[in-house]
N, C-alpha and C positions, 0 to 999 in steps of 0.2 A: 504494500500500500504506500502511496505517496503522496505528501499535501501538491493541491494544486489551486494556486491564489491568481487570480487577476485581480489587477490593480485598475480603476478603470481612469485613472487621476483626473483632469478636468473634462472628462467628455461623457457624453450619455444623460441628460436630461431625462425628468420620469416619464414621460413618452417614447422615448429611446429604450429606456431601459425594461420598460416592459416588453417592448417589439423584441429585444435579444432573449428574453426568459420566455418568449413565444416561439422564437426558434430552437433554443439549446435544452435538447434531449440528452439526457443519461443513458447509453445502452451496457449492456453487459459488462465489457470491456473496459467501462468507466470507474463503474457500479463500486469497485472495492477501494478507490481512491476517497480522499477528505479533500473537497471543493470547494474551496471560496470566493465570494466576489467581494473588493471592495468599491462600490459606487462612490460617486462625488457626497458630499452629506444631503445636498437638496433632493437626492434622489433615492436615497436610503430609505426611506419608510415609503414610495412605490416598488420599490424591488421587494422590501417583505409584504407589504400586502397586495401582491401580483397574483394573481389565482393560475399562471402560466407556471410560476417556477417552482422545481421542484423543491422540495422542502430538504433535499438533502442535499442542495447549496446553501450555505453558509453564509451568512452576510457579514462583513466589519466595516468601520469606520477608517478613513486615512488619515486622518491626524485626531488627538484631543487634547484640551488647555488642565495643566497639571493641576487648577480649581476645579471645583464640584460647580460653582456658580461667582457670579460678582461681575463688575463692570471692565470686562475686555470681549469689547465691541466686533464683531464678526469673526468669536472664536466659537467653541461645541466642544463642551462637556462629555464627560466619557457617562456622565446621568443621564444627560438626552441622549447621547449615542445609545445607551440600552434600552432606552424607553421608547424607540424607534426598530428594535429587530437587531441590535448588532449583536454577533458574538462574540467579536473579535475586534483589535484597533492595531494599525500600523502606528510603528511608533518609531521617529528619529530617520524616516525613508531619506535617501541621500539628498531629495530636491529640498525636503524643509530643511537639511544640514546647510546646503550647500547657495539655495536661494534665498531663505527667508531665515539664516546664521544659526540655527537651533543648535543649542550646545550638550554636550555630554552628560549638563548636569540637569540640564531641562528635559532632554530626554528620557533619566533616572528619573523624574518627579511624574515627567506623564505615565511611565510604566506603572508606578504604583497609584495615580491616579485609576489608569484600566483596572487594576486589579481591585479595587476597591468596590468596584461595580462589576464584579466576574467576570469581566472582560479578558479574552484572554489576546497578550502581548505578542505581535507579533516585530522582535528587535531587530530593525536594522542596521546594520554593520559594513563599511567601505572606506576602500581608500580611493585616490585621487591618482592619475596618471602619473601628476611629478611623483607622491608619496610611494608607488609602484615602481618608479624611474630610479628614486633613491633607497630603492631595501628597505624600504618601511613597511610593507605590505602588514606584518604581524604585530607589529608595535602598536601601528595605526586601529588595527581591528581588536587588540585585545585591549587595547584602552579604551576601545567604544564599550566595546562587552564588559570590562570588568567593573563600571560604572552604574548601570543598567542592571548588573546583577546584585547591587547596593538595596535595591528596592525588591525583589524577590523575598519575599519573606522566611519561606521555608522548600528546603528540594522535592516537595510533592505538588510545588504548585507549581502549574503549566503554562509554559509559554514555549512560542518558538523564536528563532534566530532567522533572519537574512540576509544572504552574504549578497551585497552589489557592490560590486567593484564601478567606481563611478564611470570611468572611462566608458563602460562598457553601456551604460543605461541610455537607450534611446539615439546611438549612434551605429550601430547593425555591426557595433564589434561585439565578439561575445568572449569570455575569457576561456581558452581549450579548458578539456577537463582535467586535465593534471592541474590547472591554475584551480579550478575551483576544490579541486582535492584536496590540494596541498592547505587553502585555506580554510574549508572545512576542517579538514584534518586539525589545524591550528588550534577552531575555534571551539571543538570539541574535548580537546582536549585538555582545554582549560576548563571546560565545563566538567570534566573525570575531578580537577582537582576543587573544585568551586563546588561542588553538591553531589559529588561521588560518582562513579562508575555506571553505576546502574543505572540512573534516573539520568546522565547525560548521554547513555546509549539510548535513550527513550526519547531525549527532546530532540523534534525536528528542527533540522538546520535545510532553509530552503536557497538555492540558487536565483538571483536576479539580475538580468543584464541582457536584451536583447535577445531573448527568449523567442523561437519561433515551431512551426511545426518540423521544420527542415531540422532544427539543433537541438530536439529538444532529448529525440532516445540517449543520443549518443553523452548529454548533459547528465541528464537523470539515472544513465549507467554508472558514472564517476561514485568513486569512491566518499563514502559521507552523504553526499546530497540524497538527502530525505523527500526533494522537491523542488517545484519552482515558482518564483514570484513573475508572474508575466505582465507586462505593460499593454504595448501598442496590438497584439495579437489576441490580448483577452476582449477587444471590443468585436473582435467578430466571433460569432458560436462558432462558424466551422469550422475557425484556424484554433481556439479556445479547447473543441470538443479534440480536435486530431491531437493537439498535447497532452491533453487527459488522456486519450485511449496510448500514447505512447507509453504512459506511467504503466500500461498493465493493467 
């Protein structure tokens, strides 16, 4: 079994988004996978009350403000987010690092904000083309991780990890799988020494980065990768459904 996330980030209006949950069918082949979408927030609550989609897609949230409530104007609470259908919230994806300056340690606060409302964390983790140029790749990733794992309370409680390597997001590079391995591999194993062997064999660690149906077997083979966080390919069912059925 492997997660399989679309990200739908600013596209799909709730008119849109019901028409793709009218298209996109679960067949067999799907069926043993864990399937998420994450819609924009204004379209969150037509995606769970869609009578089209299947209830065993998963909805979450893409970002949430590390408050429950108070005056920061055109942000969403991980309380609306559940009071809306989410069950999941991405948290610290590389464009809110990278566009709108989110820090490691705002990142830590929204995670235990999600959790607070059973939201379960989906952590993203990436380095930068220069920081990949200069042998930072593990330094970069395990100081995202090891910050984020401040707000985990206890190692039964669940969340997952996403590895995007930034270079790779939304530019049709994607990282081979030895690159995703190796920092899987990384990020895991920090996880063995952070909350024990077992339960870090158990959290999924998902790959993101230009994710398509062409790259997706060959990704989701690699060593580590639990799954994949998909972007521009999650907005069509057909190209959305062929990366599901590659999971098996």
């Amino acid at each position: 079994m492997a997660v399989i996330a679309g990200n739908w980030k600013m596209h799909m209006a709730p008119e849109e988004a019901r028409t793709f949950f009218g298209a996109f069918e679960i067949d067999e082949m799907m069926a043993n996978n864990e399937i998420l979408i994450f819609p924009p927030a204004i379209s969150l609550l037509a995606a769970y009350k869609c009578e089209d989609r299947d209830p065993r897609v998963q909805l979450g949230i893409q970002n949430v403000h590390w408050e429950d409530q108070g005056a920061f104007t055109g942000e969403i609470s991980a309380v609306m987010a559940a009071s809306v259908g989410a069950s999941y919230a991405l948290v610290g994806h590389s464009e809110r690092r990278q566009l709108f300056g989110e820090t490691d340690e705002q990142v830590a606060l929204k995670v235990a904000a999600a959790l607070r409302q059973d939201l379960i964390p989906v952590i993203c983790v990436g380095e930068t083309l220069e920081e990949r140029e200069a042998g930072r790749v593990n330094e970069v990733i395990l100081s995202q991780l090891d910050l984020a794992l401040t707000s985990i309370p206890d190692p039964d409680t669940r969340f997952l990890i996403a590895y995007e390597p930034v270079w790779a997001i939304g530019t049709g590079k994607t990282a081979t799988p030895m690159d995703a391995a190796g920092a899987h591999g990384t990020l895991r194993n920090r996880l063995e020494e952070a909350i024990g062997a077992t339960t870090a064999a158990q959290t999924e660690i998902l790959y993101g980065g230009s994710v398509q149906p062409s790259n997706a077997t060959e990704i989701l083979a690699a060593q580590d990768v639990d799954g994949v966080l998909i972007g521009g390919a999650s907005l069509n069912p057909q190209s959305f459904g062929e990366i599901t059925r590659a999971a098996g």
